[in-house]
N, CA, C and O atoms as a GROMACS GRO file, in nm:
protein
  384
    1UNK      N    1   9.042   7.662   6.697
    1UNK     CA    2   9.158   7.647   6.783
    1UNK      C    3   9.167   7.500   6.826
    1UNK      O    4   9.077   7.440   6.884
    2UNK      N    5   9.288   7.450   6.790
    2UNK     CA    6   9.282   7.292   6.831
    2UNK      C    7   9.302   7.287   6.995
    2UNK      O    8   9.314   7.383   7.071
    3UNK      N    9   9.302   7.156   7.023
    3UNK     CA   10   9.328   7.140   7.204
    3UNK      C   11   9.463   7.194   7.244
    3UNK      O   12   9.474   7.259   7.348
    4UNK      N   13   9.546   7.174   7.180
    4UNK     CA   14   9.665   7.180   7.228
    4UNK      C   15   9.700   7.347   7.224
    4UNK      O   16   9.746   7.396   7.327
    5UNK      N   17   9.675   7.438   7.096
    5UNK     CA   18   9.664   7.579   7.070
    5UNK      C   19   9.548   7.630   7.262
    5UNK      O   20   9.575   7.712   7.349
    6UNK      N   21   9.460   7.559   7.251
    6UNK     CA   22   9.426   7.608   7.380
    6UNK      C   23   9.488   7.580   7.509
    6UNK      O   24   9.495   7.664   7.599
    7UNK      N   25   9.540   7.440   7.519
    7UNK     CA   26   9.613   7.439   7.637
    7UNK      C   27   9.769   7.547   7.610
    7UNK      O   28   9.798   7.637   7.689
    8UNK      N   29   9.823   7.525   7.530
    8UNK     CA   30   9.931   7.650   7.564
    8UNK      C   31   9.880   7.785   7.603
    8UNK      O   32   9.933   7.854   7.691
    9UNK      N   33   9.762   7.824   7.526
    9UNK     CA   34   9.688   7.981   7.589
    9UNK      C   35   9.664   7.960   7.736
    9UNK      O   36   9.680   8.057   7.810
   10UNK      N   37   9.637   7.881   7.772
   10UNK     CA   38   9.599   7.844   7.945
   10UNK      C   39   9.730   7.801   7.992
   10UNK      O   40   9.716   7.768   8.110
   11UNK      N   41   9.859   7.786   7.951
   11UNK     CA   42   9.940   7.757   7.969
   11UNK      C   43  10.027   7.910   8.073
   11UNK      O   44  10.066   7.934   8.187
   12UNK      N   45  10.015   7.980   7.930
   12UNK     CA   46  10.054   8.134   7.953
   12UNK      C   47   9.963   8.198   8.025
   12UNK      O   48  10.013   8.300   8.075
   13UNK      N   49   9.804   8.178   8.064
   13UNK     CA   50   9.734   8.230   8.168
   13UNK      C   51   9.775   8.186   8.294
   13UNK      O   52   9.770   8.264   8.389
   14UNK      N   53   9.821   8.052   8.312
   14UNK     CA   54   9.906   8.028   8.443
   14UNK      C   55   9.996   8.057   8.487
   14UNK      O   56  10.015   8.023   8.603
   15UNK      N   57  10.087   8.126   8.424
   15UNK     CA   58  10.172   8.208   8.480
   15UNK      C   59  10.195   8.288   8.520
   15UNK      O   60  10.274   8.306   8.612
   16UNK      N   61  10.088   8.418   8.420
   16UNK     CA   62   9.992   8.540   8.480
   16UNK      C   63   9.979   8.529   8.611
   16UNK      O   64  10.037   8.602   8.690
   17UNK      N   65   9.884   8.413   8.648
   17UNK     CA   66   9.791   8.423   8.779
   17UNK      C   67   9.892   8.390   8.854
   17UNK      O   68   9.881   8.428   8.970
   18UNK      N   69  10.028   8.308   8.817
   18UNK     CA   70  10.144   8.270   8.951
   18UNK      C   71  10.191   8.391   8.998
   18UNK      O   72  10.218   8.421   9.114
   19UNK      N   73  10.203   8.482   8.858
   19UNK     CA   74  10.301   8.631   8.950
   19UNK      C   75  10.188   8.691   9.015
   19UNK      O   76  10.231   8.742   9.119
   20UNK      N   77  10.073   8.708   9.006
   20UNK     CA   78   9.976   8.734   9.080
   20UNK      C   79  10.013   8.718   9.202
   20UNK      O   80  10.080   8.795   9.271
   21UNK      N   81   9.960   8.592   9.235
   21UNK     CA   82   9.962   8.557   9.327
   21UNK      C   83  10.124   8.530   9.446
   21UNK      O   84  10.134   8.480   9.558
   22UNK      N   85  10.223   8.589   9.356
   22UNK     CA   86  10.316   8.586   9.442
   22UNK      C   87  10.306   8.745   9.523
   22UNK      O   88  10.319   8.769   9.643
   23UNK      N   89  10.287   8.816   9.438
   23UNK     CA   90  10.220   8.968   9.523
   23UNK      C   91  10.167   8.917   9.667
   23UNK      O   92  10.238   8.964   9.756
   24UNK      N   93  10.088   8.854   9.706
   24UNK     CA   94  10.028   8.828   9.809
   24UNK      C   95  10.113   8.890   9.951
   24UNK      O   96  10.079   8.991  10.012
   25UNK      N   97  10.259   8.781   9.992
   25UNK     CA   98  10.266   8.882  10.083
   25UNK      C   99  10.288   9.016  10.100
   25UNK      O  100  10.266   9.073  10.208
   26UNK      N  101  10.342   9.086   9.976
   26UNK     CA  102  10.322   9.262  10.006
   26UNK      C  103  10.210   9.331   9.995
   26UNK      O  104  10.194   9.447  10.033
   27UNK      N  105  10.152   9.280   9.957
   27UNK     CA  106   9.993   9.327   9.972
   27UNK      C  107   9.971   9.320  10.084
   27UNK      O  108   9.916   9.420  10.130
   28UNK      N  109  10.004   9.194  10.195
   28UNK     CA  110   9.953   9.168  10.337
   28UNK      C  111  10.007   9.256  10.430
   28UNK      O  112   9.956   9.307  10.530
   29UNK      N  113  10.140   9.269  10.372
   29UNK     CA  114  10.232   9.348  10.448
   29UNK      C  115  10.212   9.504  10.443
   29UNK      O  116  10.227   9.568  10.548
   30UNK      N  117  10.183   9.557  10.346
   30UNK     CA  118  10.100   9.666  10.336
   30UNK      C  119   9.959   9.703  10.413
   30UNK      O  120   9.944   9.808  10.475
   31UNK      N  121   9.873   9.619  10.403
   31UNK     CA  122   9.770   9.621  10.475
   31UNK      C  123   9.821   9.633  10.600
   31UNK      O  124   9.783   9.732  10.663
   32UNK      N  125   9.919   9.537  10.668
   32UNK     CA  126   9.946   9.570  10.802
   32UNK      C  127  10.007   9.642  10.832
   32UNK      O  128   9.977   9.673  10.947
   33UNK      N  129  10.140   9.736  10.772
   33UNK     CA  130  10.140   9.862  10.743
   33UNK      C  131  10.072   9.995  10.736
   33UNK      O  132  10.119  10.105  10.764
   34UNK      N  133   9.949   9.966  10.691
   34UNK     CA  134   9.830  10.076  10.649
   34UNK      C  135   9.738  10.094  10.807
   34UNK      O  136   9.697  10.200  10.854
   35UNK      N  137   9.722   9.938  10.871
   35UNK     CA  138   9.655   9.909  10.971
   35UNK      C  139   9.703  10.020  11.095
   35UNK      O  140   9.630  10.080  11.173
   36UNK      N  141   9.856  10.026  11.083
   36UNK     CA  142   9.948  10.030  11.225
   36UNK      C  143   9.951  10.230  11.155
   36UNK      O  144   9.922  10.324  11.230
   37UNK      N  145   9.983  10.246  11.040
   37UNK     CA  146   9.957  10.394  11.043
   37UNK      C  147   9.782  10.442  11.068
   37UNK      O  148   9.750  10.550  11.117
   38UNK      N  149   9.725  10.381  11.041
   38UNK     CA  150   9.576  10.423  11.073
   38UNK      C  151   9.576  10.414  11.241
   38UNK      O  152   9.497  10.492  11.294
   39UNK      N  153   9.627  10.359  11.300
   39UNK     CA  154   9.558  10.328  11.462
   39UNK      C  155   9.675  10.478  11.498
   39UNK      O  156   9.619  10.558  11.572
   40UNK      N  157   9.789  10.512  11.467
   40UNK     CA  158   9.854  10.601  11.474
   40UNK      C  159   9.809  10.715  11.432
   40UNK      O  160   9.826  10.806  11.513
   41UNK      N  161   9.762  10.743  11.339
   41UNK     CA  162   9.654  10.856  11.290
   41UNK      C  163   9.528  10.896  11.416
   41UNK      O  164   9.519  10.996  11.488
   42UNK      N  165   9.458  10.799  11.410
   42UNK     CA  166   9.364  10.798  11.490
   42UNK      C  167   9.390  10.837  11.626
   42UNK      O  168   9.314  10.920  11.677
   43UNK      N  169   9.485  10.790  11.693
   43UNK     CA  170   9.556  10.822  11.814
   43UNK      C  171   9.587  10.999  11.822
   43UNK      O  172   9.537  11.084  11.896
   44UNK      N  173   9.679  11.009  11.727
   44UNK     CA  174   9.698  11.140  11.684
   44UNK      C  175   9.582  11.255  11.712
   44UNK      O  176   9.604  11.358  11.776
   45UNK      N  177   9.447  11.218  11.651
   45UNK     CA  178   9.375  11.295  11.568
   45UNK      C  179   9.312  11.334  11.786
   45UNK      O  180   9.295  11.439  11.849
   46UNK      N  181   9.299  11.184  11.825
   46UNK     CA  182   9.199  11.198  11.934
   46UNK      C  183   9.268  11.290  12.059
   46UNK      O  184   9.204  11.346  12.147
   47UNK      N  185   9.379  11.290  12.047
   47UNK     CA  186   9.487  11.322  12.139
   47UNK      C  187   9.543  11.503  12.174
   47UNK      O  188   9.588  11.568  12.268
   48UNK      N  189   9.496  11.529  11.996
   48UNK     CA  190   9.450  11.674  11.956
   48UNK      C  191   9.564  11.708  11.919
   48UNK      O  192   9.573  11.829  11.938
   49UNK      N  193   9.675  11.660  11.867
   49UNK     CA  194   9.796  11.661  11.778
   49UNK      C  195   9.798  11.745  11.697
   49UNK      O  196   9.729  11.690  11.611
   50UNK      N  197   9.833  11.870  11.641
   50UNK     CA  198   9.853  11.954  11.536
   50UNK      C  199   9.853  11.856  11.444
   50UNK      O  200   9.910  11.747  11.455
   51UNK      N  201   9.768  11.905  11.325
   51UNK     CA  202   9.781  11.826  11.220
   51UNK      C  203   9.840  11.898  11.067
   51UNK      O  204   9.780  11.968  10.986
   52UNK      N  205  10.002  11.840  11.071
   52UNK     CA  206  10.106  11.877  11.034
   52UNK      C  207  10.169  11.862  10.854
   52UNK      O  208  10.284  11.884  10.817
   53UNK      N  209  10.043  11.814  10.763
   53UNK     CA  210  10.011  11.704  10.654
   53UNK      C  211  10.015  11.820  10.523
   53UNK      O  212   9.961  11.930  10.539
   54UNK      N  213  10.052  11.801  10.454
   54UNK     CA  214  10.026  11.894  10.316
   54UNK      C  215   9.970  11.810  10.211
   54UNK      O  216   9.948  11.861  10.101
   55UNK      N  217   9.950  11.708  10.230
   55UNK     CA  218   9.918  11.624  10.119
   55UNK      C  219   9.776  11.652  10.116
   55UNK      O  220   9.716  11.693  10.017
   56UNK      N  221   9.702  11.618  10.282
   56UNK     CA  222   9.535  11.570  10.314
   56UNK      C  223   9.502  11.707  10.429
   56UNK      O  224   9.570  11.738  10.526
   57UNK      N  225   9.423  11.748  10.398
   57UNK     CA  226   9.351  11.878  10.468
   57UNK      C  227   9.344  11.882  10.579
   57UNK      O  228   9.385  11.976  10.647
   58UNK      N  229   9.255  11.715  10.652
   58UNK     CA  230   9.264  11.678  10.803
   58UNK      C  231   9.270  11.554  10.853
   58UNK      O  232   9.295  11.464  10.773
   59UNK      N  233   9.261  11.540  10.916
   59UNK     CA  234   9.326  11.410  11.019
   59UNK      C  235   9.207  11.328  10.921
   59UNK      O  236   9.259  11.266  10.828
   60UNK      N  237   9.065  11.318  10.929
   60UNK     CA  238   8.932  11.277  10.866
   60UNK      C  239   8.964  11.221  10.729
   60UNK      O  240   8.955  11.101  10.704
   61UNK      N  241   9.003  11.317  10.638
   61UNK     CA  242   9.034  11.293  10.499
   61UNK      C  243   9.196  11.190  10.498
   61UNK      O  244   9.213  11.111  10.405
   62UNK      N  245   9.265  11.199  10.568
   62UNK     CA  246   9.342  11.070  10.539
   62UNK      C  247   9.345  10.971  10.621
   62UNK      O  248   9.424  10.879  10.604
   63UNK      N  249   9.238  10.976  10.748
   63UNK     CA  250   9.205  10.835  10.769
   63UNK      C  251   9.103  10.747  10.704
   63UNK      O  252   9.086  10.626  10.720
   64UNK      N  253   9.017  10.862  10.602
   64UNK     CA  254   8.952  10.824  10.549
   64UNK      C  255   8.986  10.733  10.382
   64UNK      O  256   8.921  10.660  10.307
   65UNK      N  257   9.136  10.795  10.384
   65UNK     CA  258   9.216  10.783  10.264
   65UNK      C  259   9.290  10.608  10.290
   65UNK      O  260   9.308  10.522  10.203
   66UNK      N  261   9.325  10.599  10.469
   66UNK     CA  262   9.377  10.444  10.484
   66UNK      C  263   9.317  10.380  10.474
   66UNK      O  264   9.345  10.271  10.424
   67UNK      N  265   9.167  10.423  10.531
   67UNK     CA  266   9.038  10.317  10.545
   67UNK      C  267   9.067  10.217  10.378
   67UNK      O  268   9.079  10.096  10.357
   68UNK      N  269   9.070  10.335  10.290
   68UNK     CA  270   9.012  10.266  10.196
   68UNK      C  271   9.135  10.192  10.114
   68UNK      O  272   9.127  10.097  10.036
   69UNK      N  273   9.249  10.267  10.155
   69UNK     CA  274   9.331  10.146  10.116
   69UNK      C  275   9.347  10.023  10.162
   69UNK      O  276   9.383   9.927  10.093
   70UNK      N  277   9.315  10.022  10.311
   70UNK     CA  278   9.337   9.905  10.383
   70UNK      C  279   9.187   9.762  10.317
   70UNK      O  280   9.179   9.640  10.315
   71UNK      N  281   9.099   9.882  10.276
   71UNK     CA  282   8.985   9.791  10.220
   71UNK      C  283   9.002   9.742  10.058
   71UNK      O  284   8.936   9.650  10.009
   72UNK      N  285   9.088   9.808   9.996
   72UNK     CA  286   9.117   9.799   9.886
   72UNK      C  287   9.254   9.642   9.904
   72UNK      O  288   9.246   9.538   9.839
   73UNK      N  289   9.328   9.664   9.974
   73UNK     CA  290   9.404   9.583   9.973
   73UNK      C  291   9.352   9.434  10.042
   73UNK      O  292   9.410   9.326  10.034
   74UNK      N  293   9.234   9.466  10.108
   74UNK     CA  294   9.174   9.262  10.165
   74UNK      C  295   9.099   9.263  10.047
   74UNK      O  296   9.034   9.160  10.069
   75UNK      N  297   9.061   9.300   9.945
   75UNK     CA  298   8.999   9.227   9.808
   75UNK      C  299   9.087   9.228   9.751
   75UNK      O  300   9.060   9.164   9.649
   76UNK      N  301   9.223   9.274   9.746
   76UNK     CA  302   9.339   9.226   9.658
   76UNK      C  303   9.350   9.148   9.688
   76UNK      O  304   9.381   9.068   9.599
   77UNK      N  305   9.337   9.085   9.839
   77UNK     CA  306   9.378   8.939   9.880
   77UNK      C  307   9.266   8.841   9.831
   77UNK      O  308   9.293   8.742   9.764
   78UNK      N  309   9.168   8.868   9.860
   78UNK     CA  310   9.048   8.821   9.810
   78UNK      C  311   9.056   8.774   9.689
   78UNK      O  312   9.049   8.655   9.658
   79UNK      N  313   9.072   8.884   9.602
   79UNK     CA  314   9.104   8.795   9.449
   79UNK      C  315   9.227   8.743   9.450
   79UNK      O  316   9.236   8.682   9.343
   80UNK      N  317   9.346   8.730   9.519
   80UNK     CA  318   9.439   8.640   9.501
   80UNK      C  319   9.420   8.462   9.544
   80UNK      O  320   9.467   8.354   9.510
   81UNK      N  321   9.338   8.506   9.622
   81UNK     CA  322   9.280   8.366   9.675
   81UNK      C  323   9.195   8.300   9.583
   81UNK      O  324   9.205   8.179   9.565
   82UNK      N  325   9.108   8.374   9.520
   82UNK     CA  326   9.038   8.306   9.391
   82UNK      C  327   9.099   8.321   9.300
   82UNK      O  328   9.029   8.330   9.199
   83UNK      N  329   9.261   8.335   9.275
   83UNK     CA  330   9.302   8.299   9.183
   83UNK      C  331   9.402   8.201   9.178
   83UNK      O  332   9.465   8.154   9.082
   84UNK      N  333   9.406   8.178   9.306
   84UNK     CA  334   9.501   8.040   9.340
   84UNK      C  335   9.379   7.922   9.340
   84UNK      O  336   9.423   7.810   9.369
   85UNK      N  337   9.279   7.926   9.320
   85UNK     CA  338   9.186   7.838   9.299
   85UNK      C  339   9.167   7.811   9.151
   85UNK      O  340   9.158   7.696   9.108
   86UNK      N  341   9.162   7.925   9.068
   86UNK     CA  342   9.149   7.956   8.925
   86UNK      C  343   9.312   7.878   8.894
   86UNK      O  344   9.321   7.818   8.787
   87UNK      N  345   9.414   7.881   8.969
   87UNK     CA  346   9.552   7.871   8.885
   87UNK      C  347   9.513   7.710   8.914
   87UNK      O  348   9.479   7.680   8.799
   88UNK      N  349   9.496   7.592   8.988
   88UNK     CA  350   9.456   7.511   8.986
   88UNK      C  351   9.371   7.449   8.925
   88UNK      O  352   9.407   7.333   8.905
   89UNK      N  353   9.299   7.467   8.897
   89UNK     CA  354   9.215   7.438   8.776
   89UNK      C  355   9.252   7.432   8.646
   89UNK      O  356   9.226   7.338   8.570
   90UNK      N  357   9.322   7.545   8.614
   90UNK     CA  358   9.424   7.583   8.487
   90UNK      C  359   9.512   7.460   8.511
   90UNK      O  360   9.511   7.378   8.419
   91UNK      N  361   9.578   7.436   8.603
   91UNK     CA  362   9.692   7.357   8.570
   91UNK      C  363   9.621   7.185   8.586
   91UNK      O  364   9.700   7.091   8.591
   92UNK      N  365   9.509   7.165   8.590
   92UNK     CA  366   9.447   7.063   8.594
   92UNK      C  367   9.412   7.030   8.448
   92UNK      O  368   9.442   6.923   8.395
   93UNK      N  369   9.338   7.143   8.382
   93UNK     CA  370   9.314   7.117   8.244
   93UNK      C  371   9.458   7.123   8.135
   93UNK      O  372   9.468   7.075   8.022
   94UNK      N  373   9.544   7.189   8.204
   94UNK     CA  374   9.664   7.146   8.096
   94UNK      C  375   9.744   7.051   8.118
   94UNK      O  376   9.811   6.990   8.034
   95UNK      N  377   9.741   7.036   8.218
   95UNK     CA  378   9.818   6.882   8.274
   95UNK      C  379   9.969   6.892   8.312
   95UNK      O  380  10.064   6.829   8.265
   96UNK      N  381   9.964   7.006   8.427
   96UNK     CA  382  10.060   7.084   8.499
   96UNK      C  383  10.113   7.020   8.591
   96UNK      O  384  10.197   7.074   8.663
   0.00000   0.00000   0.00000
């Protein structure tokens, strides 16, 4: 593969990682979304609220269900951040 065959492949990997990384704020916005229904759940659950849900069995199993989205979504951020480090680099070696 000559230099140039590789800088266009890193060319098209930088663009990848741009739409990536434009996700960022709905991901954030979600998380804080996920945050504000979890403290609402929780409220719910402590308060002794009929629990009214057909999806999740009990109050437990889908706060247990936000937990992990809300944890799932700060390593989405996480790797968006190392990939705005990664997209820099890329555009350093192709001469972006």
């Amino acid at each position: 593969m000559t230099e140039q065959e590789k800088k266009d492949l890193m060319s098209k990997y930088a663009e990848k990682l741009e739409k990536t990384i434009k996700t960022e704020k709905s991901v954030l916005k979600e998380i804080e979304d996920d945050k504000l229904t979890l403290a609402t759940l929780k409220d719910k659950k402590q308060s002794g609220a009929p629990f009214d849900n057909t999806v999740y069995e009990s109050w437990d199993e889908w706060i247990a269900q936000l937990e992990k989205e809300v944890k799932a979504g700060q390593t989405s951020v996480a790797n968006i951040e190392f990939k705005k480090v990664l997209l820099e680099a890329v555009k350093k070696y192709v001469g972006i």
